[in-house]
C-alpha positions, 0 to 999 in steps of 0.5 A, spaced: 860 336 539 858 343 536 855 339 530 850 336 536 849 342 539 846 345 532 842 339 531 839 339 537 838 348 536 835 346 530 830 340 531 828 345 538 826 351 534 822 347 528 818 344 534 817 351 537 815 354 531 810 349 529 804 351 535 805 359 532 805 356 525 799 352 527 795 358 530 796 363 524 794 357 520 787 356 524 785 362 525 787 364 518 781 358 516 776 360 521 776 368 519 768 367 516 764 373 513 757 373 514 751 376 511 744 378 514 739 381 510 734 385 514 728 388 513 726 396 513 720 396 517 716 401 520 716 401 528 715 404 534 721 406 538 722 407 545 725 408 551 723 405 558 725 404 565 723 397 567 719 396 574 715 389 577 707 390 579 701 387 581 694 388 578 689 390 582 682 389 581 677 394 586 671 390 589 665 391 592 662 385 598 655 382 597 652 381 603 647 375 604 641 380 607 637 375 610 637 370 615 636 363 612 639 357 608 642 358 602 639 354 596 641 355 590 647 359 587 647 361 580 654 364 578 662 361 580 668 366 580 671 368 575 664 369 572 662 376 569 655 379 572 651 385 571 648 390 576 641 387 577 644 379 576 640 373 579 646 371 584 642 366 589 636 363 592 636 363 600 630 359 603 627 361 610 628 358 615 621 361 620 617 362 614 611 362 620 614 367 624 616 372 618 609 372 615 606 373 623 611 379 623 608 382 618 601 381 618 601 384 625 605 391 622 600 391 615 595 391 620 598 397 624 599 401 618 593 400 615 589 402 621 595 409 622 594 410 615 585 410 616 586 415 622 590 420 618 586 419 612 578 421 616 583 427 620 584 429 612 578 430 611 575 432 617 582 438 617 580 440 608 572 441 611 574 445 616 579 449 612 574 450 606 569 453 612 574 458 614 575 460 607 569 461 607 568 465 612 575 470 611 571 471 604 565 473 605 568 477 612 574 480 608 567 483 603 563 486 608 570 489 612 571 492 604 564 495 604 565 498 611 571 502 608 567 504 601 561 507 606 564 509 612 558 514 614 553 507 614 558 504 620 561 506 626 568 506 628 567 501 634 563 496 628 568 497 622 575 495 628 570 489 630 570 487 623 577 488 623 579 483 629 574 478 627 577 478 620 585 476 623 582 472 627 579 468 621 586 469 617 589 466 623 584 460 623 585 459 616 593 459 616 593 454 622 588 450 619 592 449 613 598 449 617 595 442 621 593 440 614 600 440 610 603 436 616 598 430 615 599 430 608 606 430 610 605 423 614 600 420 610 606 419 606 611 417 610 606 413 613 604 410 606 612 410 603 613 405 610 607 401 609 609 400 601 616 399 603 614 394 609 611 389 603 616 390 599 621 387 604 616 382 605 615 380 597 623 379 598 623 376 604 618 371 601 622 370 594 629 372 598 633 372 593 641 376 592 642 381 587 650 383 584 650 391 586 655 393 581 657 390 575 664 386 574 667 380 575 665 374 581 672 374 585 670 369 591 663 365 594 664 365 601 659 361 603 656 353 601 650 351 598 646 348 605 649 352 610 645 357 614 646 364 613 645 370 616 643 378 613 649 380 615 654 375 612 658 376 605 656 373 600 660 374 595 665 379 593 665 382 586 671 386 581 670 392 579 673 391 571 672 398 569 677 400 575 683 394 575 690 398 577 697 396 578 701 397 584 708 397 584 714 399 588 719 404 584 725 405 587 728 411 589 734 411 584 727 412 579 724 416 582 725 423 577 723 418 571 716 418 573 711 422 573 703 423 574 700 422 567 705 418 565 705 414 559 706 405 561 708 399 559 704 393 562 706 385 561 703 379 565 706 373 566 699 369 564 701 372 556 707 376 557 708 378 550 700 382 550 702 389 551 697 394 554 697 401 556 697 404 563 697 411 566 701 413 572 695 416 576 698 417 583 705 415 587 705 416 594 709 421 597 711 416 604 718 410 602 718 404 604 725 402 607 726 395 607 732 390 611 737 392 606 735 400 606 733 401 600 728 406 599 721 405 595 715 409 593 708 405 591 706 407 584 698 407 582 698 405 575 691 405 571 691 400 566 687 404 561 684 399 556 680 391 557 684 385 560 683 379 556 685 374 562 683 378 569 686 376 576 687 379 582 694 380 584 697 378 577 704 379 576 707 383 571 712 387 568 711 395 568 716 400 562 715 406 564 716 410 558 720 416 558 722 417 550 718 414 544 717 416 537 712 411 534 711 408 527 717 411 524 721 408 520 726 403 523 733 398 522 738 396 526 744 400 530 748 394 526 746 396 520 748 404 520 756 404 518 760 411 519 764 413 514 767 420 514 763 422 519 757 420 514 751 415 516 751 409 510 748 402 510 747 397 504 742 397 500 740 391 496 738 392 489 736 387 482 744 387 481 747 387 488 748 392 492 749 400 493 751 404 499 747 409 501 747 415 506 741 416 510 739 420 517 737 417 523 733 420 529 732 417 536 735 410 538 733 405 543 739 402 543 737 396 539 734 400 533 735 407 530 730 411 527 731 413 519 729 420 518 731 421 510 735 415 506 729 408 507 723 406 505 718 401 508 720 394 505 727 396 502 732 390 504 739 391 508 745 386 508 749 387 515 756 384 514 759 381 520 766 378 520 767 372 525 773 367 527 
């Protein structure tokens, strides 16, 4: 009976030991070292707090300016224009009545303007005869106080009288002339305005008032419009912005003047560079209590794909060492307290110390021990 018992001991145990066996068996077989070579390359390092925005392009609207039907439109959105450019023809609808209105106001003009010209020069004769006058009277009174003794008292003061009587016509007189100067130039200004307004009215056409991007065409080739109406709305792409919402817990990480980050989702990838230009002093609460600030961000270099309310990723730089020297955290061993990596050399490999600088996290700066182009392993030990 105790020979049975041993037995059955013994046949547990070797099938209670065969499991343990098996696992150091397998882990000792997939204990695996691996070997990564990496380049030395030159980089830029950086430290960012990520946020979301939209981009926000500033635009103008283009009114119609004429009553009529619109004919012909030369441009589509998303078309670049120029300041000046041809964007549409508008045909007039009471072509009659407009050129009626305006013969009846070229006439009235024309009329006004004769008028003032004949007062003109009627006002220059009579200012030329006062000129005269105040010259020959101011010599003959210059006379009377050289020779004294050949005129009276009462003489020489009636000259006097007659001489600032004749100032004083002068004066006025130029005085009435300069005011009909003056409106024979705004009557002429209006005259000149009233036929370019016709010679548009007649060739009414709608001109792009800024330059930048089409937007939107609000409005049908054939359907009636009036002078009032919006025509188009243009971009301003020299002002595009991004506005993001940042929350309160980042706020002491950004500042005016900061440098940024922006990716969109039409090419993410594309890096460009924005600057914080204002935060706004007013939070937002939002259902769920979180507190944020709306964030201007200037983008500071041109688009390649420009839409309005495009979403994209913003970095907000708080530290950043460009192009230096970088490698992998990975690859940097501590030994001793001292910084080493493995170099690849003709015949192998040596250990190299080396000093770093500032990290992202990711990648380290190599102040002193690595050039550009050099090649690292990074050895890894995996089960």
């Amino acid at each position: 009976m105790k020979k049975k018992i041993i037995y059955i001991v013994l046949i547990i145990a070797v099938i209670s030991s065969y499991p343990l066996y098996n696992y150091f068996s397998v882990a000792e077989e997939e204990v695996v070292e691996k070997t990564t070579e990496v380049k030395v390359k030159n980089g830029d390092l950086r430290i960012t707090q990520l946020a979301d925005g939209n981009l926000i392009i500033p635009s103008v609207d283009v009114l119609t300016g004429y009553d009529g039907i619109l004919e012909e439109v030369f441009f589509k959105p998303g078309d670049i224009v120029e300041e000046g450019d041809l964007l549409a023809q508008i045909s007039n609808n009471d072509l009659d009545a407009l050129m009626r209105e305006w013969k009846e106001d070229e006439v009235k003009y024309s009329s006004d303007l004769l008028d003032v010209e004949n007062n003109i020069s009627e006002k220059n004769i009579a200012v030329q005869k006062f000129e005269n006058d105040f010259e020959n009277e101011e010599k003959l009174l210059a006379l009377m106080n050289e020779y004294p003794d050949m005129y009276s008292l009462n003489e020489k003061r009636n000259q006097e009288i007659l001489v600032n009587e004749i100032s004083s016509d002068l004066t006025f007189a130029k005085k009435q002339l300069n005011n009909l100067y003056s409106e024979y130039n705004v009557l002429k200004d209006a005259y000149i305005a009233l036929n370019e307004d016709y010679e548009m009215a007649m060739d009414m056409k709608i001109y792009a008032n800024q330059p930048g991007m089409i937007l939107s065409i609000n409005t049908e080739i054939g359907s009636e419009v009036n002078k009032n109406n919006i025509f188009a709305t243009i971009g301003n792409l020299d002002q595009t912005y991004v506005l993001s919402e940042v929350s309160e817990l980042d706020m002491g990480l950004i500042e005016e003047g900061q440098k940024v980050i922006l990716n969109f989702e039409i090419d993410f990838g594309e890096e460009y560079l924005g600057t914080v230009d204002y935060i706004s002093p007013k939070g937002k609460i939002d259902n769920n209590g979180i507190v944020t600030y709306e964030t201007k961000i200037m983008v500071d270099e041109p688009l390649d794909k420009v839409l309005d309310g495009l979403s994209g990723l913003v970095e907000f730089v708080i530290k950043e060492k460009i192009d230096v020297v970088i490698i992998p955290n990975s690859a940097v061993k501590i030994v001793d307290g001292k910084q080493q990596v493995e170099v690849k050399t003709e015949n192998g490999s040596e250990i190299r110390e080396i000093v770093t600088g500032f990290t992202d996290g990711i990648s380290t700066e190599v102040i002193t021990g690595l050039a550009e182009g050099e090649i690292l392993f990074i050895r890894t030990i995996s089960r």
